[in-house]
N, C-alpha and C positions, 0 to 999 in steps of 0.2 A: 249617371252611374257609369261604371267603366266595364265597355261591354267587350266581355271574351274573344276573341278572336279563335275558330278553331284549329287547331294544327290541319294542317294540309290544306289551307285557302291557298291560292295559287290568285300570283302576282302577276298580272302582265305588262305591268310600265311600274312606273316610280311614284307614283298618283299613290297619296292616301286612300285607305277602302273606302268606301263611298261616296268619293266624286269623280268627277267625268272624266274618262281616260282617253287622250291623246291618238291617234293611233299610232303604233309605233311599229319597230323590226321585229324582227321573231329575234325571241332571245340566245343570247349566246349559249347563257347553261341551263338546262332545267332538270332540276330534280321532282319525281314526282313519285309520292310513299315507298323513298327510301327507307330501308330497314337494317340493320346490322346486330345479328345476336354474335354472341362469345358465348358458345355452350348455355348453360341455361341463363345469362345476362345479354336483357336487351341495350346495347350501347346507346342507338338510335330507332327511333321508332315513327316511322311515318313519318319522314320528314318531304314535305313539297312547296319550291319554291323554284323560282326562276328569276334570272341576272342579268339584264338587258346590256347592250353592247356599250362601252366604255363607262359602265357604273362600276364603283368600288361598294361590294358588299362585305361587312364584318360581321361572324357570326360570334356573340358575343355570351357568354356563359360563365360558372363555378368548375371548377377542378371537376371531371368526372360529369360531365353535361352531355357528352359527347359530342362537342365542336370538332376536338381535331379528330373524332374516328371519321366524322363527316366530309371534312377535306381529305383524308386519306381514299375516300371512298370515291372522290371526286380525280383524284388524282391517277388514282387503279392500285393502289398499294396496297387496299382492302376491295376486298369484293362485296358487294348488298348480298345480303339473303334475298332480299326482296327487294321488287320495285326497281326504277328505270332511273336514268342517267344518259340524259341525252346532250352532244357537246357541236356546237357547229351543227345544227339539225342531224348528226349521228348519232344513234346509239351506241354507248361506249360500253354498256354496264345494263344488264336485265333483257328481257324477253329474249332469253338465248344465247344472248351475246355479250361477249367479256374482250375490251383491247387492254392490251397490254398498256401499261403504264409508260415505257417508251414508245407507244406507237400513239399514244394523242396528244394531240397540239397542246401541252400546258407545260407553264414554267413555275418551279417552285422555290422560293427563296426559304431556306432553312435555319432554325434559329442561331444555329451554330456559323452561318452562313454558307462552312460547307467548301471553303476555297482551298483553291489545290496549292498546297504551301510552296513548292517547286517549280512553281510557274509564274509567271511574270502578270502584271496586272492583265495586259493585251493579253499575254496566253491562257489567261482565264475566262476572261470576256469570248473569245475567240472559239474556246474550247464548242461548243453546241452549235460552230457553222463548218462543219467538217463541207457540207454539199459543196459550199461555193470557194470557187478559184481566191487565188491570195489576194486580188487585187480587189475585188467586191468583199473580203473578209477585211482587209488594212480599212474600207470607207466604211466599212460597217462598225467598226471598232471606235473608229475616228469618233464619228455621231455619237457613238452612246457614250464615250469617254464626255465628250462636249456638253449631253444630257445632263450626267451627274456630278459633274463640275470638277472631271479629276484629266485636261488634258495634259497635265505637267506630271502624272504619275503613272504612268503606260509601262516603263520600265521597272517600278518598283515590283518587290515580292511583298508577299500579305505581311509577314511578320515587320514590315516597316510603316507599316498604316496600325492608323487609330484602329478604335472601332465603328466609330460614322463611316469612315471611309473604307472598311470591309465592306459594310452594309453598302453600299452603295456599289459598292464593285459586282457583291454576290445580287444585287437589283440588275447592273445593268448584262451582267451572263445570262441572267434567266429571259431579261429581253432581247438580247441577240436576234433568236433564231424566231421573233415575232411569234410566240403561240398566242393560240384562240384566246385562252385563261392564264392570269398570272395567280397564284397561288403561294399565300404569305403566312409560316407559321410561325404566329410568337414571333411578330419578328425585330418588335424592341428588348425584348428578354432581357438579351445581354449587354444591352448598354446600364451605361448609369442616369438615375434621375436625368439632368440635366441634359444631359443628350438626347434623350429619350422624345423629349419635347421638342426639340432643334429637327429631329430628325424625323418626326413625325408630318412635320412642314413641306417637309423636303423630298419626302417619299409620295405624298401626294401630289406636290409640285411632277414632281417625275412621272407617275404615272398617270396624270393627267394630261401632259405634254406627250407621252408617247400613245396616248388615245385608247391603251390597254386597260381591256375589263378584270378587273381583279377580284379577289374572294378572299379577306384575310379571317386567321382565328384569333381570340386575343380573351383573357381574363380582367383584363383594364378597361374598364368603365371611361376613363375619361381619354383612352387612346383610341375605343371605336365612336366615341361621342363627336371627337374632334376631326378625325380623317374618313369618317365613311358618306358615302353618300344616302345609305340604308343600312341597317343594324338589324340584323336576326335575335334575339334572347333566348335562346336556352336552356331548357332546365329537365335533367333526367332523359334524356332523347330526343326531346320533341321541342317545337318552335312555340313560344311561350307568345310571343310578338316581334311581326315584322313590318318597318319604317325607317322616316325620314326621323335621325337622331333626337331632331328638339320637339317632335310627337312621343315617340319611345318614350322621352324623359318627360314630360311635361304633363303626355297624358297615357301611365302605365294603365293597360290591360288588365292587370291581374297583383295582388297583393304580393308575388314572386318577384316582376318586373317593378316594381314600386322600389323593395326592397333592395333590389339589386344595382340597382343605379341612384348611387349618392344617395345619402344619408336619410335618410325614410324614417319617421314618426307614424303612429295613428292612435287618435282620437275616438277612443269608444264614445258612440254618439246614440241617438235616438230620434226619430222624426216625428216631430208632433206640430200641427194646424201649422205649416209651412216654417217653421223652426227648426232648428236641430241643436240639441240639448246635450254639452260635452263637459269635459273636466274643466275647462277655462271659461264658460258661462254657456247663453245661449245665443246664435247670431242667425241670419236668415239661410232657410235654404235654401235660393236660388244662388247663391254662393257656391256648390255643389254642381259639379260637369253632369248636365243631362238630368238634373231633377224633376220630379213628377211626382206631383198631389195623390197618386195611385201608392207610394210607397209610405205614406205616412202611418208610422205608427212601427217602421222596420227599425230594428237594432243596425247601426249602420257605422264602420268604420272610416274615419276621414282621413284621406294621407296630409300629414302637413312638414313642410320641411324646414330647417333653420331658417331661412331668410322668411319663413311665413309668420314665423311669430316675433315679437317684441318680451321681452321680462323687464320688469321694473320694481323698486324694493316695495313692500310691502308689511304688514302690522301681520306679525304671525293668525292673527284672529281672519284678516283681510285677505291672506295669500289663497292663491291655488295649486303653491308647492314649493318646494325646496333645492336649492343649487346640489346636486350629488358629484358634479365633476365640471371639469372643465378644461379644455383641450387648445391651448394656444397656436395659432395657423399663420402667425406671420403679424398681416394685417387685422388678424380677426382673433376674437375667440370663439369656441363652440362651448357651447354650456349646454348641460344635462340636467332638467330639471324634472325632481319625481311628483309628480300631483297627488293631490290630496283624494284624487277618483281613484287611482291605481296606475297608472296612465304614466307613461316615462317618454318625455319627449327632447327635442334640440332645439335651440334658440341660436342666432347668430349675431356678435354684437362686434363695432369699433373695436382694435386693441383700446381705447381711452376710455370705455363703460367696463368696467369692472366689478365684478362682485366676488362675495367670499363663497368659502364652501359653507352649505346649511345653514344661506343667509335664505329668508323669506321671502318668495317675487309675486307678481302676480303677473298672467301672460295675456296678450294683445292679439289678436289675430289682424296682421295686415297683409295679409297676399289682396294682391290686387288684381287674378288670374281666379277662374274657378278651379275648383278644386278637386282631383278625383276621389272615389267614395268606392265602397264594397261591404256588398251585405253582409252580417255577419252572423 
């Protein structure tokens, strides 16, 4: 069974919960029951977690979850109600104490990027090293021009770049001046598909090479899947589940995080003498992540997702439901088919298996992985 995780566990390395943790640095950020109301709306609610030093964490959530009230709160744009914010072993934020948003070491790249249109690439990068002399400001340019692969465009203004190559520019400004935190909102937004993907490579590439610990926020399921090192979930204030991306997805916590990440199904089931009894037949329940003879006899929901099941036609008498849609993805199709239980699930098939719409199938269960479950 998929067991809860409660908000405010507190992470202290990269280590899955419950196996042996490393010992590691004290971490660069920790939040520890963070809270942030708006008059009677709680945005965030006990949020506690900590970011070890050159990890990339995305906190990954729905419209109105409160991710970015969380980075803002991290940044000082916002103040906590409650609870602590410690950065570089300082408090930044609670018991007393409030720094100012230019007075802590963090760099924020903005969705809009935010570059000063009137300045020159170099004078934009440049801009956040006012401290040091020209000559340690030109080598310091130099490098991070080199970093993000733009040495031949030092003299351009923004309005003559792409938009990769904004982003890259507004990445390597907020690296400049080396803060503690780099700090990423939404920051493929504004690109298009296609870039979005190219430049997700690239940004990691980057900040990996500059050995900065990062925090980004993002709505895109397959953009904190692919660049983070750890993924926070989100839902309504609080940390729903936090891990290593192909945990999150593979094994959700919670029927929220299930749903949230790629295409989520579930199978009204029932547990009986090591069975489990669904819309598509009956198959064993050691199939099931963490099953136990104590639960037999529980109403129990099973996540399965397109590539876990097969459809094949069947004799309307024979089927276990019906094609209701169907969704062409390139190489694939997704098909939607409604069971004859009540049960409305996805299948993933070749573009070359095709079927019509309210043609008859019958469905296969092949994951070859267990599979998580939630009482219901």
């Amino acid at each position: 069974m998929a067991q809860t995780q409660s908000v405010g566990t507190r992470r202290s390395s990269g280590t899955e919960s419950g196996s042996p943790a490393d010992p590691s640095p004290d971490p660069v950020l920790s939040l520890s029951d963070v809270t942030k109301e708006f008059g009677p709306e709680t945005a965030v609610d006990g949020v506690s977690l900590d970011v070890e030093p050159g990890e990339l964490l995305t906190f990954l959530g729905p419209s109105g979850c409160g991710k970015t009230t969380t980075l803002r709160t991290i940044a000082g744009l916002e103040e906590p109600t409650d609870g602590e914010i410690r950065l570089g072993g300082e408090t930044v934020a609670g018991d007393g104490a409030f720094v100012a948003p230019e007075q802590r070491d963090v760099g924020i790249v903005f969705q809009n990027f935010a570059l000063f249109p009137h300045l020159t690439v170099r004078e934009n990068i440049a801009f956040g090293l006012s401290d040091a002399d020209d000559a340690a400001t030109a080598a310091r340019v130099d490098e991070l021009l080199e970093l993000v692969n733009m040495p031949e465009h030092g003299e351009k203004t923004p309005d003559q770049l792409s938009g990769g190559q904004k982003q890259r520019v507004a990445l390597a400004r907020s690296l400049a001046p080396e803060p503690e935190v780099l700090l990423l909102d939404e920051p493929f937004s504004n690109l298009d598909v296609r870039l979005r993907v190219e430049m997700r490579e690239e940004v990691r590439r980057i900040l990996k090479e500059a050995g900065v610990t990062a925090v980004s926020v993002t709505h895109d399921q397959e953009e904190a899947l692919s660049i983070s090192d750890r993924v926070a979930v989100m839902n309504e204030g609080r940390i729903e589940q936090v891990g290593r991306p192909e945990s999150v997805f593979e094994r959700p916590e919670s029927k929220f995080v299930a749903s949230f990440l790629g295409r989520a199904s579930f199978l009204e089931g029932k547990l009986r003498e090591g069975k489990v009894e669904t819309g598509i037949g009956r198959f064993d329940a050691v199939t099931l992540e963490g099953y136990d003879t104590v639960y037999d006899g529980a109403p129990v929901d099973v996540l399965v997702r397109p590539d876990d099941l097969r459809a094949t036609p069947a004799s309307p008498e024979l089927a276990d439901g019906t094609i209701v849609s169907r969704q062409y993805v390139g190489p694939s199709f997704v098909y939607r088919v409604e069971l004859e239980s009540g049960d409305v699930v996805h299948c993933l098939h070749n573009h070359v298996e095709e079927f019509d719409l309210d043609e008859p199938v019958s469905l296969e269960l092949t994951a070859d992985h267990p599979l998580a479950w939630y009482p219901r």
